[in-house]
C-alpha positions in Angstrom: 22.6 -0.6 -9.7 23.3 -3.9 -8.6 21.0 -3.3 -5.0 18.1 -1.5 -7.0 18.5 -5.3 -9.0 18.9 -7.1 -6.0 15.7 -5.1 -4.1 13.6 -5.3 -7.3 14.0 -8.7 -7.7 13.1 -10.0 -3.8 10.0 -7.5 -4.3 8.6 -9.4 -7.4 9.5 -12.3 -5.5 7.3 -11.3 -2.4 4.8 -9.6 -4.4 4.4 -12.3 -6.9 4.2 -15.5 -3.9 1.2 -12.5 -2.2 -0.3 -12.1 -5.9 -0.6 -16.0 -5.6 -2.6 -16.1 -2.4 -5.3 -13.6 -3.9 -5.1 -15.6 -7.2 -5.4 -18.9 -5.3 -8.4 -17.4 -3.1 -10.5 -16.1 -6.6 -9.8 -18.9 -8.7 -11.1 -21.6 -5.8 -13.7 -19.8 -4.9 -14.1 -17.8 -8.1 -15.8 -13.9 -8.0 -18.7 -13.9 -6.1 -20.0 -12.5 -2.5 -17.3 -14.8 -0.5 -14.3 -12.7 -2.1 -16.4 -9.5 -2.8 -16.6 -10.1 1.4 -13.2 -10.6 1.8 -11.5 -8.1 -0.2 -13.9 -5.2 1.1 -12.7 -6.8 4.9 -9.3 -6.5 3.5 -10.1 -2.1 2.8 -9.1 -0.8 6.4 -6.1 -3.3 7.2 -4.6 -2.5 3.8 -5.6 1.3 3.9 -3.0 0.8 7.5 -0.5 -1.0 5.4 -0.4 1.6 2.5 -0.1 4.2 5.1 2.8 2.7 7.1 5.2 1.0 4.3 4.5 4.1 2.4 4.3 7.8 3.9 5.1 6.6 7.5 8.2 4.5 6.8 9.5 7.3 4.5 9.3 9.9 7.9 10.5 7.4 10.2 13.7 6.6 7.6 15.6 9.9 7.4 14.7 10.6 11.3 16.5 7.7 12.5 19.1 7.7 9.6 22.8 8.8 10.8 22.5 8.0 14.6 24.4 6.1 16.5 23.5 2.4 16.5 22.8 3.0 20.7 20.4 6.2 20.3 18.7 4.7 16.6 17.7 1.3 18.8 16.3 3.7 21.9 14.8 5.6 18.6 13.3 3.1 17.1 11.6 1.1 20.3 10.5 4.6 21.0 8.5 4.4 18.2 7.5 1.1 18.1 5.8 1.9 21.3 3.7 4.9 20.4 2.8 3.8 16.5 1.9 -0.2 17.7 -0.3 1.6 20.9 -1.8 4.2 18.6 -3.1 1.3 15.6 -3.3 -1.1 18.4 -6.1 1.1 20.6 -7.8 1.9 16.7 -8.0 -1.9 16.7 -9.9 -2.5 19.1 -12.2 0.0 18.5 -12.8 -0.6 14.6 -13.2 -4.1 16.0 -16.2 -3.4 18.0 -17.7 -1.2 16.1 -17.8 -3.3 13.1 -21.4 -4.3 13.3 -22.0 -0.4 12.6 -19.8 0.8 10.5 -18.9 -2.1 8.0 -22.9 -1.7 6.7 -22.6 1.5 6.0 -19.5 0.8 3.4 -21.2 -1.8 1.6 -24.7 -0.7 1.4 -25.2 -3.0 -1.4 -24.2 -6.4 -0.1 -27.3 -8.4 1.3 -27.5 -9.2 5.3 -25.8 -12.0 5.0 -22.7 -10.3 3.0 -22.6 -7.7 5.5 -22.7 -10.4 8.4 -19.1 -12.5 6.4 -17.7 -8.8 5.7 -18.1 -8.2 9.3 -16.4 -11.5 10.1 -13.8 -11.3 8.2 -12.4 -7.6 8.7 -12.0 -7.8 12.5 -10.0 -11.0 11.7 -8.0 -9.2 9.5 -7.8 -6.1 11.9 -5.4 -8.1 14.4 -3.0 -7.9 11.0 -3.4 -4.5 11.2 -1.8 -3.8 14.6 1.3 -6.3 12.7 1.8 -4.4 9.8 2.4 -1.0 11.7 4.4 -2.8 14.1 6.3 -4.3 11.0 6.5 -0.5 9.5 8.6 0.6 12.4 10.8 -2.7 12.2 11.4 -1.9 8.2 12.4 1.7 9.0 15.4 0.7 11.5 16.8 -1.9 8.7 16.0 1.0 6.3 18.0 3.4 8.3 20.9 1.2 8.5 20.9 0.7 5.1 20.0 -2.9 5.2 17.4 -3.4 2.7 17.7 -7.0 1.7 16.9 -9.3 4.9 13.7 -6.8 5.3 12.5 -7.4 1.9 13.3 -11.1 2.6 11.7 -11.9 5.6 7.9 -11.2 3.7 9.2 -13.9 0.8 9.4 -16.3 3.8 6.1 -15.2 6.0 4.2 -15.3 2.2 5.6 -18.7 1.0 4.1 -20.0 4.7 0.9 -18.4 4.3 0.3 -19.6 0.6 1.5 -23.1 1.7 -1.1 -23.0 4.6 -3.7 -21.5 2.5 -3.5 -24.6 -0.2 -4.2 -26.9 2.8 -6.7 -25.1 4.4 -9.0 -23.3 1.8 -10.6 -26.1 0.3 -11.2 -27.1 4.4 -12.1 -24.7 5.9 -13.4 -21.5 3.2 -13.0 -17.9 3.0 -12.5 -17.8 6.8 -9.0 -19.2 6.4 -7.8 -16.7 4.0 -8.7 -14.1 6.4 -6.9 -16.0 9.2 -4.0 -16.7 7.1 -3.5 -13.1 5.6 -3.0 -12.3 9.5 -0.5 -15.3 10.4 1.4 -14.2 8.0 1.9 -10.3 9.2 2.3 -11.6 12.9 5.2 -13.8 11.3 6.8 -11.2 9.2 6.8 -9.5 13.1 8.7 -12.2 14.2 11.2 -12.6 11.4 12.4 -8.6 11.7 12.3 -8.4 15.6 16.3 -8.8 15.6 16.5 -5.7 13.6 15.3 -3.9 16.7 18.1 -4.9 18.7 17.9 -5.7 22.4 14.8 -4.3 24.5 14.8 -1.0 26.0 12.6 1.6 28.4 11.5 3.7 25.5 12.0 7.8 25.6 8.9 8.8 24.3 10.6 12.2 24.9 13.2 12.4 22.9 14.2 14.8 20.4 14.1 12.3 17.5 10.8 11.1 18.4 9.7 14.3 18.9 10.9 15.2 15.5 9.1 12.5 14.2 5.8 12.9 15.9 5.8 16.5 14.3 6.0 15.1 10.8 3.6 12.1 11.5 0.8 14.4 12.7 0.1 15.8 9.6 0.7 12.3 7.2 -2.0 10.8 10.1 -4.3 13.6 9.3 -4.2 14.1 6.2 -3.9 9.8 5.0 -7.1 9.8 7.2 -8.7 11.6 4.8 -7.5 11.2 1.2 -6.5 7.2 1.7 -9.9 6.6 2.2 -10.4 6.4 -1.3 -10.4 2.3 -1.3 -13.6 2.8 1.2 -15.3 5.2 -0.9 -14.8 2.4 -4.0 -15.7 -0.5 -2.1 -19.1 1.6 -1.0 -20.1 2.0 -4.7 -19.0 -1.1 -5.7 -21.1 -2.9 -3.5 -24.1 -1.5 -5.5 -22.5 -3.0 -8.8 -22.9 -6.9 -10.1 -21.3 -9.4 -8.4 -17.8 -9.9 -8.5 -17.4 -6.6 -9.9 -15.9 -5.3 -6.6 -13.7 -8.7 -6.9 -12.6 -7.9 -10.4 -11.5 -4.3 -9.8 -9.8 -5.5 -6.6 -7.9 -7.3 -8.1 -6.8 -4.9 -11.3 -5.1 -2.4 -8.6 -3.7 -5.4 -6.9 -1.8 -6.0 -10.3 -1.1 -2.5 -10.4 -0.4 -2.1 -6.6 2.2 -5.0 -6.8 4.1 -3.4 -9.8 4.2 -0.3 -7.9 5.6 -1.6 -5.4 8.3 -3.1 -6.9 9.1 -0.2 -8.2 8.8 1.6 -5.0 11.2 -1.1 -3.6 13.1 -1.0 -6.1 13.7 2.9 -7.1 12.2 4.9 -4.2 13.3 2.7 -0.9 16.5 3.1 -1.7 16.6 7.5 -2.3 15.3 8.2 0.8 18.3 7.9 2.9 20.4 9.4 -0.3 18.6 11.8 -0.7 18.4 13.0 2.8 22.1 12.8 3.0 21.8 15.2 0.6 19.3 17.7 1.7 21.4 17.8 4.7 24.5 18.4 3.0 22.8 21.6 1.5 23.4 19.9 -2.3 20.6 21.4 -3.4 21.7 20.6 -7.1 22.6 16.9 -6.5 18.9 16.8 -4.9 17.5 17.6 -8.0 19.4 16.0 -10.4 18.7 12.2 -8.5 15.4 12.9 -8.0 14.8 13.8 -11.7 16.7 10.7 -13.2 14.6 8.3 -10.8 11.2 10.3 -12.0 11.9 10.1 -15.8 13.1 6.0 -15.3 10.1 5.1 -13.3 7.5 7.0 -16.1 9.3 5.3 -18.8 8.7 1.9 -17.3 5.0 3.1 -16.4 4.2 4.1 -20.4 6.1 1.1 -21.5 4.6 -1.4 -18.9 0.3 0.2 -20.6 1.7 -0.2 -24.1 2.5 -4.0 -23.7 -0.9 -4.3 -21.5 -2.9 -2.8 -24.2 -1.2 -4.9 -26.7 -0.9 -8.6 -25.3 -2.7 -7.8 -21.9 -5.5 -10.2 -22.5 -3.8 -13.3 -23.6 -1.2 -12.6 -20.5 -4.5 -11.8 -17.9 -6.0 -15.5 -19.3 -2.8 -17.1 -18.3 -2.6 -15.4 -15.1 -6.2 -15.6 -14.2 -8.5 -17.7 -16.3 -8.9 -20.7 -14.6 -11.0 -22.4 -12.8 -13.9 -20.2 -11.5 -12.7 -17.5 -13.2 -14.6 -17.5 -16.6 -13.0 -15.4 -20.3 -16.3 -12.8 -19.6 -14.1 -12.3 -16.4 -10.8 -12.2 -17.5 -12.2 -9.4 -20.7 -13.6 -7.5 -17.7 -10.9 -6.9 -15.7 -8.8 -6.4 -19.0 -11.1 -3.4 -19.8 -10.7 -2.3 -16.2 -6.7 -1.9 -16.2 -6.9 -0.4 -19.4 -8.8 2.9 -18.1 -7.5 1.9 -15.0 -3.7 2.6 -16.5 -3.3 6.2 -15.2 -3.3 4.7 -11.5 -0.3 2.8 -12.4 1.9 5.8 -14.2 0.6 8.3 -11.2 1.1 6.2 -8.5 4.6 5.4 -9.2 5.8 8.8 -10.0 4.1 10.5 -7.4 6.1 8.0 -5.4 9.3 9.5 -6.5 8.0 13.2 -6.0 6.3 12.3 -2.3 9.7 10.8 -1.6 11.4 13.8 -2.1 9.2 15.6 0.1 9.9 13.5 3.1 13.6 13.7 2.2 13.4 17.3 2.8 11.6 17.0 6.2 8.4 18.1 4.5 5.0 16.1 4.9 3.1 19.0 4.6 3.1 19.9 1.3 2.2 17.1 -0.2 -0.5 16.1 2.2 -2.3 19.3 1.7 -2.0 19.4 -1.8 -3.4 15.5 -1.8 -6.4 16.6 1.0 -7.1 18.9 -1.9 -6.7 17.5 -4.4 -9.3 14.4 -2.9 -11.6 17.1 -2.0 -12.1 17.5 -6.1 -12.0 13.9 -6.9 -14.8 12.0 -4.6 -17.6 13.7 -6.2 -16.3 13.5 -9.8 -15.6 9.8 -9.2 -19.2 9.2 -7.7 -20.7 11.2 -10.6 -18.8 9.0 -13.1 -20.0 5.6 -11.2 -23.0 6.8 -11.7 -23.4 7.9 -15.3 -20.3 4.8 -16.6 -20.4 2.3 -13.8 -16.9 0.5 -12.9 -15.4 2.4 -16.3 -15.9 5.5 -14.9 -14.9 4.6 -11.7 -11.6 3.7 -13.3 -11.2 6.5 -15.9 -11.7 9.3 -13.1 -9.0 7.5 -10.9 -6.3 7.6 -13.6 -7.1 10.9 -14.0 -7.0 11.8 -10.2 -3.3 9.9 -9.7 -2.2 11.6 -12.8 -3.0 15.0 -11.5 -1.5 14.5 -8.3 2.0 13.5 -9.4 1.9 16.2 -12.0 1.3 18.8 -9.2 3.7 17.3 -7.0 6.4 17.9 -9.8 5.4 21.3 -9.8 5.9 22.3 -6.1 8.4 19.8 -5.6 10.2 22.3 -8.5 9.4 25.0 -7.1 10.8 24.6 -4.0 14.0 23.8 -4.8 14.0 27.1 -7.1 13.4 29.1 -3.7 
């Protein structure tokens, strides 16, 4: 109890000092094409980020768990190696082919959105080749079992970067905050490079990394597919008023960060437990701590939308409405985390259940089952932009993450009943 305290409470902390950059950034420059531009740069470095703190971290964590301090180091360069060349060669080559591509995601910006959008993702594409760096870095501390100074070292980069940010916005514009937001994943780098122990000639051959690699392959695959959701809304909120994309942005943010303290919080800390486990062949203590986390987490999630929907406008105007950021704004994005809501109970409980998977060894199942599952949902949510506009955008989403961590209960049930 008191490390799920300690782990949520330096999560808030880190999410809360990140929240402020964002909040800083769109109540300077308030919603408009500057941060529609920057947020929709932000889609592929963050679509990285969700892949590697999430899915990836949660494979690399049980592989590496157990071994000997000697073999998990040669482990875990291992795989520093061949996860910061594999994001580090797509770098470059999302980099130049931005020109091309970016366009085509945000059809509805003018030519001179599209030409900051541009801009501002291949800055924000160096971050990239951080954060998977950074993933592999978290997963040795993980695998130790020493969560705190690797949810403390992105406190320290974040309280640089806001610091930084204050000085140089009002200088030097939206550029900076894109410049920044990579600074500070280069220094998170730094801060968890003695977790990695001395250098050594990685063994790309190994049975670990092997291991590994054959669990990865399918995550890559299939999170190259159904993560691409943020691209998909960026694309058709492009086409929407100004600041519109800025606004929804910003409700998953808010949703996003309480996820992830959550995550932090609940689900960091059961992967190498429940591994341990799994191993052990306790097929019934499996069950019964993956249950107890599922029903904590969705009693949080229900409680969390009935104070939103209660006082979650007064609390947004505190949080958000100032400066640029008019009351039409705040009532907007309001409306938007209200339909909006089944993101944040889905996405936390299907963090649990996708936990559980990997615990297991098994990134198959729930991949497919997401492919899917996303298969079904991309032309219901177009259809629903269409007809409802951002509502339905938001209404088919909660749907779509509510759906996903119902089915994952399911097979997640069912196989531990074969």
């Amino acid at each position: 109890m008191k490390q799920t305290v300690q782990l949520g409470a330096l999560s808030a902390a880190n999410i809360g000092i990140a929240f402020l950059f964002q909040w800083y950034v769109l109540t300077q420059l308030g919603p408009g094409i500057e941060t529609d531009a920057l947020f929709a740069g932000m889609t592929v470095p963050l679509l990285v980020l969700s892949v590697i703190s999430g899915s990836l971290m949660h494979v690399l964590v049980p592989v590496l768990a157990g071994e000997s301090e000697d073999r998990l180091r040669h482990n875990a360069w291992g795989l520093l190696v061949l996860v910061g060349g594999l994001f580090g060669i797509l770098a470059i080559l999302l980099y130049v082919s931005a020109p091309w591509w970016i366009p085509i995601t945000v059809p509805g910006f003018s030519e001179a959105g599209q030409a900051l959008t541009v801009e501002l993702t291949r800055i924000q594409l160096i971050g990239m080749v951080f954060a998977a760096i950074n993933g592999v870095q978290w997963a040795a501390y993980h695998a130790r079992q020493q969560f705190v100074w690797a949810e403390f070292t992105p406190i320290l980069a974040s309280a640089f970067a806001l610091l930084l940010l204050i000085w140089a916005l009002p200088r030097f514009g939206v550029i900076a905050a894109a410049w920044i937001s990579t600074l500070r994943m280069g220094l998170q780098t730094l801060l968890l490079a003695p977790g990695m122990g001395r250098p050594v000639r990685p063994d790309l051959k190994s049975v670990a990394i092997q291991q590994a690699w054959q669990r990865i392959k399918p995550l890559l695959l299939g999170t190259a597919y159904y993560k691409t959701d943020p691209l998909v809304d960026r694309f058709l909120l492009s086409t929407a008023s100004s600041g519109s994309l800025s606004l929804y942005y910003l409700a998953q943010q808010i949703y996003g960060a309480a996820s992830q303290v959550l995550n932090k919080a609940v689900a960091t800390p059961l992967v190498p437990l429940l591994s341990k486990l799994h191993k052990e062949g306790d097929s019934d203590g499996f069950r019964r701590v993956y249950l107890r986390k599922l029903w904590q987490v969705s009693a949080i999630g229900i409680v969390s939308l009935l104070v939103l929907g209660l006082f979650g406008q007064a609390m947004l105007d505190l949080l958000v409405g100032h400066g640029s950021v008019s009351s039409d704004n705040v009532k907007e994005l309001w409306w938007i985390m209200i339909w909006l809501g089944g993101m944040f109970i889905g996405g936390v409980t299907g963090q649990i259940c996708s936990t559980s998977f990997y615990a297991c060894g098994d990134t198959i199942t729930p991949t497919r089952m997401s492919m899917l599952t996303y298969t079904v949902y991309i032309p219901c949510k177009v259809a629903a932009f269409y007809f409802s506009n951002v509502i339905g955008l938001a209404v088919v989403t909660s749907i779509y993450y509510i759906t996903n961590s119902l089915l994952q209960v399911y097979l997640l049930e069912r196989k531990q009943t074969l």
